[in-house]
N, C-alpha and C positions, 0 to 999 in steps of 0.2 A: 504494500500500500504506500503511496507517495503522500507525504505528508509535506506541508508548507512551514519554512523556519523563519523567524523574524527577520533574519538578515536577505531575505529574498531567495535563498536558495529551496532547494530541495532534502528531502531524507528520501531514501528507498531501501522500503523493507521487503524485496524481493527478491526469490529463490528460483536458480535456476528449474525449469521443470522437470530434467530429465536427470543429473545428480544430487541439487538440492543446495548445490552451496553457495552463498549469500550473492548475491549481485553487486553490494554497499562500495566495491572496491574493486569491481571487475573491469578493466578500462577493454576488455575485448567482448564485451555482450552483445548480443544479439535478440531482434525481437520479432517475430513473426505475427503479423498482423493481420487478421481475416474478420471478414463479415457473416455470422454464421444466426439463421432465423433473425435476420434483421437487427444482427447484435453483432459492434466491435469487440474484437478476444482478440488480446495482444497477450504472446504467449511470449517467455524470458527463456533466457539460454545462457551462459556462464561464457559460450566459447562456440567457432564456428562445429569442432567435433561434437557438442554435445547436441545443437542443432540440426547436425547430419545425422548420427543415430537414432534423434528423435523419429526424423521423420522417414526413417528407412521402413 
């Protein structure tokens, strides 16, 4: 969940989907973003390999 901090920035307390580990410090994430029953799902990834196995 992306929380809003006084100084303008951001928090993100989000886990990649496919091993789970934190996203907060990940500078190579990735996010895959579909429209699914007329709803945006933006799905998180740690790393281009966790994103390739996801979606194998």
């Amino acid at each position: 969940m992306r929380t809003c901090r006084t100084d303008g920035g951001t928090t993100d307390g989000r886990d990649c989907r496919m091993c789970g580990e934190s996203l907060a410090d990940t500078p190579d994430q990735r996010v895959l973003t579909a429209v699914e029953d007329g709803t945006v799902v933006h799905r998180y990834f740690c790393s281009d390999d966790c994103l390739e196995r996801w979606s194998a």
